[in-house]
N, CA, C and O atoms as a GROMACS GRO file, in nm:
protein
  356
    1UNK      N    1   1.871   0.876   0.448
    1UNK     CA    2   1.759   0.951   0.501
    1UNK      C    3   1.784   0.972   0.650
    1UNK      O    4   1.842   0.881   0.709
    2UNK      N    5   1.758   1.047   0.698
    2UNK     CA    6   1.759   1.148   0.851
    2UNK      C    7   1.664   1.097   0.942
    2UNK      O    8   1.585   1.178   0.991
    3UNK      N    9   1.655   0.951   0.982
    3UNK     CA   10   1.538   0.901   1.052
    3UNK      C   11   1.496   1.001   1.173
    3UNK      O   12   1.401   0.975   1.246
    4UNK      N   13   1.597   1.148   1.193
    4UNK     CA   14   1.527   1.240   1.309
    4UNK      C   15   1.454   1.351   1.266
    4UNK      O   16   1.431   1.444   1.342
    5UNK      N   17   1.394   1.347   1.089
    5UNK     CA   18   1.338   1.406   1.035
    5UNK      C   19   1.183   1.351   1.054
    5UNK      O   20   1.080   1.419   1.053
    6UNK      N   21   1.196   1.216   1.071
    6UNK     CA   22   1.067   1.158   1.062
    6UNK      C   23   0.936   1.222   1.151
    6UNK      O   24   0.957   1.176   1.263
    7UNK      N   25   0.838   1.286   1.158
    7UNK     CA   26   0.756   1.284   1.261
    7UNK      C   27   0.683   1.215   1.286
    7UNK      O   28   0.614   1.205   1.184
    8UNK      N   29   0.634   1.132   1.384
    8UNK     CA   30   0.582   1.004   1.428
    8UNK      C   31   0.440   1.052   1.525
    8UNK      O   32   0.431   1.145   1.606
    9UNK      N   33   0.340   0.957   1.484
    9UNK     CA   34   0.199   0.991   1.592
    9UNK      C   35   0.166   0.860   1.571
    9UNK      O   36   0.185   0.786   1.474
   10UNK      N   37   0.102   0.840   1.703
   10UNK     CA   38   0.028   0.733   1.739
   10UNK      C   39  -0.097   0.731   1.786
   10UNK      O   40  -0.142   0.839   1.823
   11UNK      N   41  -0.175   0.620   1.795
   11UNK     CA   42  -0.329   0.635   1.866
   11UNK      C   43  -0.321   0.484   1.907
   11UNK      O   44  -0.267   0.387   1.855
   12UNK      N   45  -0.392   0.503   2.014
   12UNK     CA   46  -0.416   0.351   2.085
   12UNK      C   47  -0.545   0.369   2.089
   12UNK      O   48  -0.596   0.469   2.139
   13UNK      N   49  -0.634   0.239   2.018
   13UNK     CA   50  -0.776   0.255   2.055
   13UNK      C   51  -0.834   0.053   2.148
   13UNK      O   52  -0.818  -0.068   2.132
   14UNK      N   53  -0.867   0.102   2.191
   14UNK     CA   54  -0.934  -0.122   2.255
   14UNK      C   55  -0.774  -0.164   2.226
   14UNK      O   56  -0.750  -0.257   2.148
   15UNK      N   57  -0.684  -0.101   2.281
   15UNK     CA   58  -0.537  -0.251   2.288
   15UNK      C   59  -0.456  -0.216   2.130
   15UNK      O   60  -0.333  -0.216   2.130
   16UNK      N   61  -0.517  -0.194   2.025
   16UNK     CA   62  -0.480  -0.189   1.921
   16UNK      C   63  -0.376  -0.038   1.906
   16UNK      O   64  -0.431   0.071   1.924
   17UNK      N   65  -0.242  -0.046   1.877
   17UNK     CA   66  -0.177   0.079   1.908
   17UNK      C   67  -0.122   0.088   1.711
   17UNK      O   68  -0.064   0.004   1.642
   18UNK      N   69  -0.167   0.212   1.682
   18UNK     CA   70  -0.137   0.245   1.524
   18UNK      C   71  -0.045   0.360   1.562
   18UNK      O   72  -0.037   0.422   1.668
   19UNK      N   73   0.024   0.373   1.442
   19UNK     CA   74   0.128   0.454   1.381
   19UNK      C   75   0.132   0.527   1.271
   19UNK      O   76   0.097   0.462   1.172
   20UNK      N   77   0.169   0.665   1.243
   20UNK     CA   78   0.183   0.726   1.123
   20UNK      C   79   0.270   0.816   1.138
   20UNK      O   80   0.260   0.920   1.203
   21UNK      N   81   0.403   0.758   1.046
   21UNK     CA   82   0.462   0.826   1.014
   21UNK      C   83   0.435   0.949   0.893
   21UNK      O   84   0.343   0.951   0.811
   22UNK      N   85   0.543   1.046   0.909
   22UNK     CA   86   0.536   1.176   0.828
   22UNK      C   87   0.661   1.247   0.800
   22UNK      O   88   0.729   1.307   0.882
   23UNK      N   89   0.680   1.236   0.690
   23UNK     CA   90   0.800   1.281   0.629
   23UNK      C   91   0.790   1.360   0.472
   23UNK      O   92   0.704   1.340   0.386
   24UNK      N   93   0.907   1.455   0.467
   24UNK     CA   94   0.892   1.550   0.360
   24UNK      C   95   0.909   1.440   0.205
   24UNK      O   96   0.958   1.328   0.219
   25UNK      N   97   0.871   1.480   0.090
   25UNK     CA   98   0.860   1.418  -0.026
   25UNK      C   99   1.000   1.448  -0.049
   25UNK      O  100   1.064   1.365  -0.113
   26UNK      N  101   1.080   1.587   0.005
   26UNK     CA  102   1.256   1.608  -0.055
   26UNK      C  103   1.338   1.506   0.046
   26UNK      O  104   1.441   1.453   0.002
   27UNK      N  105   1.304   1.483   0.155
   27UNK     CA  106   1.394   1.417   0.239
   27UNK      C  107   1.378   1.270   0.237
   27UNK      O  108   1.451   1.204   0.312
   28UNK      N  109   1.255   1.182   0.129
   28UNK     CA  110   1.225   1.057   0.127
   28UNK      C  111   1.307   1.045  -0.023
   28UNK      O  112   1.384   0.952  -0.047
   29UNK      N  113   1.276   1.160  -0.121
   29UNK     CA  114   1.390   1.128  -0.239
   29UNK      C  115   1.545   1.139  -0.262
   29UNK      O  116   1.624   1.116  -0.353
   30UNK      N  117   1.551   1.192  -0.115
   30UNK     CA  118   1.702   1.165  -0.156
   30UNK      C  119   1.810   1.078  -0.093
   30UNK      O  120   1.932   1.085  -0.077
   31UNK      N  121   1.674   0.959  -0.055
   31UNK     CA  122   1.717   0.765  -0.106
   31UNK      C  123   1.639   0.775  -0.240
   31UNK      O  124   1.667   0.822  -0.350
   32UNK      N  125   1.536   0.716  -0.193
   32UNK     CA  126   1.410   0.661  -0.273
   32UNK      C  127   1.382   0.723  -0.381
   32UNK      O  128   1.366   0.843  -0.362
   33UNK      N  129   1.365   0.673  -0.537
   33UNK     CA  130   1.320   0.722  -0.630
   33UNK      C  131   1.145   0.666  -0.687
   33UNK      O  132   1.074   0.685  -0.786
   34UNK      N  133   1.138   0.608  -0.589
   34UNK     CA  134   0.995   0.552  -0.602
   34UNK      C  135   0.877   0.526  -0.494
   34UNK      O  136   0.907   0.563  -0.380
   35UNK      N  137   0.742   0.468  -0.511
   35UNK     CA  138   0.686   0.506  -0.401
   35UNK      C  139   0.623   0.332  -0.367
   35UNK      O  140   0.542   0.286  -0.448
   36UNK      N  141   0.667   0.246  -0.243
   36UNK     CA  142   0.585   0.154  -0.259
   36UNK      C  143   0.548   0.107  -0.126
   36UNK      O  144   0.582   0.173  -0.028
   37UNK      N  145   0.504   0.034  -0.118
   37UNK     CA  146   0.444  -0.063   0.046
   37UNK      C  147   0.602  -0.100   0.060
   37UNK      O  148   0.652  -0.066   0.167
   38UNK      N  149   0.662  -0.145  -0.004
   38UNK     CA  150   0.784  -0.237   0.061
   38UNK      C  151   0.886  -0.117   0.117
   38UNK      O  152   0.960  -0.128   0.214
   39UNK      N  153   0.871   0.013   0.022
   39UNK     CA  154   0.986   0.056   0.097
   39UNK      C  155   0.961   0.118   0.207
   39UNK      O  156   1.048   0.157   0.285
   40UNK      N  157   0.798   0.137   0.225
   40UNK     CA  158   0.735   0.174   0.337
   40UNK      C  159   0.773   0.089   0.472
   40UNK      O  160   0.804   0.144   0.578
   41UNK      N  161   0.766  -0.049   0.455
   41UNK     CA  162   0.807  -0.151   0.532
   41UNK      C  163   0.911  -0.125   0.609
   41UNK      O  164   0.911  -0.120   0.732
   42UNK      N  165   1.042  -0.100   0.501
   42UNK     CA  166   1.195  -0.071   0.552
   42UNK      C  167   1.199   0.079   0.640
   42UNK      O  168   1.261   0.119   0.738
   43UNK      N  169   1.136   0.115   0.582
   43UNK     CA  170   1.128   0.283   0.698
   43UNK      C  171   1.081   0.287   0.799
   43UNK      O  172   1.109   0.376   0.879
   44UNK      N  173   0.986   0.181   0.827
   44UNK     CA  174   0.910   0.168   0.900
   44UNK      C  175   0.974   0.078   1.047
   44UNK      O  176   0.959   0.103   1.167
   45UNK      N  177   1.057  -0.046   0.970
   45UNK     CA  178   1.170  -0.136   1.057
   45UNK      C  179   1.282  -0.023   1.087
   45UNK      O  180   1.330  -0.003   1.199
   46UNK      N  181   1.313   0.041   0.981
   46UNK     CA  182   1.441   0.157   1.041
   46UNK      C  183   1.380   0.238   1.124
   46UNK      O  184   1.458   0.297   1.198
   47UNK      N  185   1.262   0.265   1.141
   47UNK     CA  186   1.232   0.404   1.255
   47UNK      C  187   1.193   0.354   1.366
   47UNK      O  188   1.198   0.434   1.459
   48UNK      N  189   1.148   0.229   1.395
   48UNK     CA  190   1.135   0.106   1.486
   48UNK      C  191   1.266   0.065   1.564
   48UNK      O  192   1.264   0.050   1.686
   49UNK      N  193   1.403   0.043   1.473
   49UNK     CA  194   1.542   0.062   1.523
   49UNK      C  195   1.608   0.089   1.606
   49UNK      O  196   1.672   0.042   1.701
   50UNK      N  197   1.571   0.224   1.528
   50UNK     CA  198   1.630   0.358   1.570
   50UNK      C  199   1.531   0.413   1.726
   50UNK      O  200   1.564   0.494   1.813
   51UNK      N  201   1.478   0.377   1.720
   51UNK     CA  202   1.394   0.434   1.834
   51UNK      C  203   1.453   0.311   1.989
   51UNK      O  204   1.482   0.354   2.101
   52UNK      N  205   1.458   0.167   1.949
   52UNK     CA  206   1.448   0.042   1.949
   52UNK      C  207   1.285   0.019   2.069
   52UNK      O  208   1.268   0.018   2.191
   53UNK      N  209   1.228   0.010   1.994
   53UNK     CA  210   1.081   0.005   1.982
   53UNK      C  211   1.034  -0.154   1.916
   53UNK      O  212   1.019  -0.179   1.796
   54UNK      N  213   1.016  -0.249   2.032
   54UNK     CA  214   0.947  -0.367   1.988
   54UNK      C  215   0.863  -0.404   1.925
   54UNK      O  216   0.846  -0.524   1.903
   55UNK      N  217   0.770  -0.288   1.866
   55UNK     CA  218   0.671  -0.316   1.801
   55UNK      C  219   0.661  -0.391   1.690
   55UNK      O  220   0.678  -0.320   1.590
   56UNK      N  221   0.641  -0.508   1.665
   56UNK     CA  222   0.618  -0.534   1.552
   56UNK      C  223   0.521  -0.476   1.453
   56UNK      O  224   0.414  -0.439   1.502
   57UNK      N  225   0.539  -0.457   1.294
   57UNK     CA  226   0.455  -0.374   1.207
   57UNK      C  227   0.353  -0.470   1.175
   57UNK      O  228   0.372  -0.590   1.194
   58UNK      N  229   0.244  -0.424   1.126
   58UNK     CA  230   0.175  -0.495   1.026
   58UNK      C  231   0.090  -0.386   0.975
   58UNK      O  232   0.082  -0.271   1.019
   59UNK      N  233   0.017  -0.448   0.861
   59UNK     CA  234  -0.066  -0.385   0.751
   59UNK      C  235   0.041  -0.247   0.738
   59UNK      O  236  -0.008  -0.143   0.781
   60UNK      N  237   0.155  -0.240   0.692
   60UNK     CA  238   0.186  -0.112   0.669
   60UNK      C  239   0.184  -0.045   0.494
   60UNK      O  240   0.245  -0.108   0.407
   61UNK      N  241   0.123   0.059   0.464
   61UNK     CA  242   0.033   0.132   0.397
   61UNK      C  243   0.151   0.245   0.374
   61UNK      O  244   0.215   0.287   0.471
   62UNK      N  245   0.173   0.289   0.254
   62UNK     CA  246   0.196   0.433   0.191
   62UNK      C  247   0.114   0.507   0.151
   62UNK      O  248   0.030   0.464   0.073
   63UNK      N  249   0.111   0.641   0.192
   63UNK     CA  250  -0.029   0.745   0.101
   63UNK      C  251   0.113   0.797   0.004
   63UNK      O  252   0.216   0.839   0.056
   64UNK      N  253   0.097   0.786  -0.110
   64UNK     CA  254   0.158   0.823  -0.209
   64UNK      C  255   0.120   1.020  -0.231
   64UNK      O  256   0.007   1.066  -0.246
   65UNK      N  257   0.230   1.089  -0.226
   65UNK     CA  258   0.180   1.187  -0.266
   65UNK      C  259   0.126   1.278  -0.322
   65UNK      O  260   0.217   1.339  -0.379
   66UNK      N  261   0.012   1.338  -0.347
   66UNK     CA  262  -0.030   1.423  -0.466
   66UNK      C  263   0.027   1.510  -0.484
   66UNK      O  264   0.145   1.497  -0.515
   67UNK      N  265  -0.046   1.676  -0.469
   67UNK     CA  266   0.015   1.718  -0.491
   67UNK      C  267   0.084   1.821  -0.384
   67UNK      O  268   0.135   1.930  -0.411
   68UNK      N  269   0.070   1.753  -0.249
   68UNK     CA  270   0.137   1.808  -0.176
   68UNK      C  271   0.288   1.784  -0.156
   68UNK      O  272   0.347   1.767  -0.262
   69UNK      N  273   0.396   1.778   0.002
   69UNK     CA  274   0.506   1.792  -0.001
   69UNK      C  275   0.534   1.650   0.125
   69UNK      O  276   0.635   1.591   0.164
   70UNK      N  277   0.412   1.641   0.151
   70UNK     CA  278   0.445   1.504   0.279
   70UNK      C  279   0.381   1.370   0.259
   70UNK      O  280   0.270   1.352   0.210
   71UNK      N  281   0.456   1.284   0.299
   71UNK     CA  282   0.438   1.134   0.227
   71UNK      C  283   0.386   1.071   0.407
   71UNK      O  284   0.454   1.090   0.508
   72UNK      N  285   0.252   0.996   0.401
   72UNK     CA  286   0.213   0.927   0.532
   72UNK      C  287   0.282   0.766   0.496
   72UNK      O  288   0.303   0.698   0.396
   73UNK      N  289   0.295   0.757   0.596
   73UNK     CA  290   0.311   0.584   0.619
   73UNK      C  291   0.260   0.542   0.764
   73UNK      O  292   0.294   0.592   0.871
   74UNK      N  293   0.144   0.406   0.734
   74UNK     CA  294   0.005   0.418   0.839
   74UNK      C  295   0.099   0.318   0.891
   74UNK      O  296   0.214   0.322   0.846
   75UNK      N  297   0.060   0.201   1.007
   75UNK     CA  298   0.087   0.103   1.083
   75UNK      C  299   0.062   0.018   1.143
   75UNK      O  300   0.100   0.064   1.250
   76UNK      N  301   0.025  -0.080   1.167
   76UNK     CA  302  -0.074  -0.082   1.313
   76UNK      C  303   0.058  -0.158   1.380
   76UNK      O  304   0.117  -0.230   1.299
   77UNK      N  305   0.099  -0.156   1.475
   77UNK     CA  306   0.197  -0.225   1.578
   77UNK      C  307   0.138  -0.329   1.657
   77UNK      O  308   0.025  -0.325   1.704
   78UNK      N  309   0.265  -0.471   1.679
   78UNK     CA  310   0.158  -0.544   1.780
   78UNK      C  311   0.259  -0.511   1.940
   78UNK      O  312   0.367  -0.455   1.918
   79UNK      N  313   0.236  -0.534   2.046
   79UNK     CA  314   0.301  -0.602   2.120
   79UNK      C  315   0.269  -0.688   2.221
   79UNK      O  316   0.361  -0.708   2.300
   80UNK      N  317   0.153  -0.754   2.245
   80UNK     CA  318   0.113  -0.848   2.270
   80UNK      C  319   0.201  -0.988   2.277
   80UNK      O  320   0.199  -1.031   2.162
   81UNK      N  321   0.265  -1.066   2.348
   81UNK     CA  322   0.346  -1.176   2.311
   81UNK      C  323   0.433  -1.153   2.192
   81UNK      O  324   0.439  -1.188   2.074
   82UNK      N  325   0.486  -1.089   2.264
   82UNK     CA  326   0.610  -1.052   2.123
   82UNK      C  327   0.740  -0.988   2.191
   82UNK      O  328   0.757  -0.879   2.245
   83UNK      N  329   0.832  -1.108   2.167
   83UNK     CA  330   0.958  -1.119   2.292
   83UNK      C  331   1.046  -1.025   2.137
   83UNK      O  332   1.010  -1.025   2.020
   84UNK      N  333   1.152  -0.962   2.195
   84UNK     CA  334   1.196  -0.894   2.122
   84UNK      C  335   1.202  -0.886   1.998
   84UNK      O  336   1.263  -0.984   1.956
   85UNK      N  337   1.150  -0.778   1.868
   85UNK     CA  338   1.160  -0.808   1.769
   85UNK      C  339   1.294  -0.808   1.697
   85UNK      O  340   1.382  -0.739   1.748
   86UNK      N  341   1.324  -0.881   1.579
   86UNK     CA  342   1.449  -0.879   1.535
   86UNK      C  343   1.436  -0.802   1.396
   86UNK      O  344   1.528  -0.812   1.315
   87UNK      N  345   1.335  -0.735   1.369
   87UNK     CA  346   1.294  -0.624   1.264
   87UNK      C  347   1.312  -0.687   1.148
   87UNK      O  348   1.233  -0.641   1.066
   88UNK      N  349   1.396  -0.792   1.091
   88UNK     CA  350   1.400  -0.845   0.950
   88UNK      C  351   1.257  -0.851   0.920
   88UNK      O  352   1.171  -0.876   1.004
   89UNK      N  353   1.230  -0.822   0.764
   89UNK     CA  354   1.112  -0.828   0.665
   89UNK      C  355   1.086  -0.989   0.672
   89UNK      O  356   0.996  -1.040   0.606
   0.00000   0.00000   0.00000
C-alpha cells in the first residue's frame, strides 16, 4: 500500500489530539482482503512511521465501507509523557 495515498486530518480539542485517516477501498485491497480494528492498528503504526510522528495510537476504530469507495480509520493520539514511540502493537 502507498502510505502517500493516505489522506490524514486531525483535530485537537482540551489537549486531546485525534486522527482520521482516509483512504480509497482499491488502494486498501490491494494488501488487505479484509476489514478489521487490527489491521487498522498496523496502518495506523505504518502512517505514524512513515511520517515519524510520536504519537502514540489508541482507541483506533475502522468505518468499514458501505457502499461507498473510502475506508475512515479514527484515532485518538497521546503525546503527553511519551519519550519516543517504538510503534510495535
Amino acid at each position: 500500500m502507498n502510505l502517500d495515498n493516505i489522506v490524514e486530518r486531525r483535530i485537537v480539542d482540551r489537549g486531546q489530539h485525534k486522527m482520521v485517516l482516509e483512504l480509497s477501498k482499491d488502494e486498501y485491497n490491494k494488501v488487505y482482503n479484509e476489514y478489521s480494528d487490527h489491521i487498522a492498528r498496523r496502518i495506523v503504526r505504518d502512517h505514524l512511521m512513515n511520517r515519524d510522528d510520536d504519537g502514540r495510537p489508541l482507541n483506533v476504530k475502522m468505518e468499514r465501507p458501505g457502499g461507498g469507495n473510502i475506508i475512515k480509520i479514527y484515532a485518538d493520539l497521546s503525546y503527553l509523557g511519551n519519550p519516543h514511540t517504538s510503534y510495535d502493537e
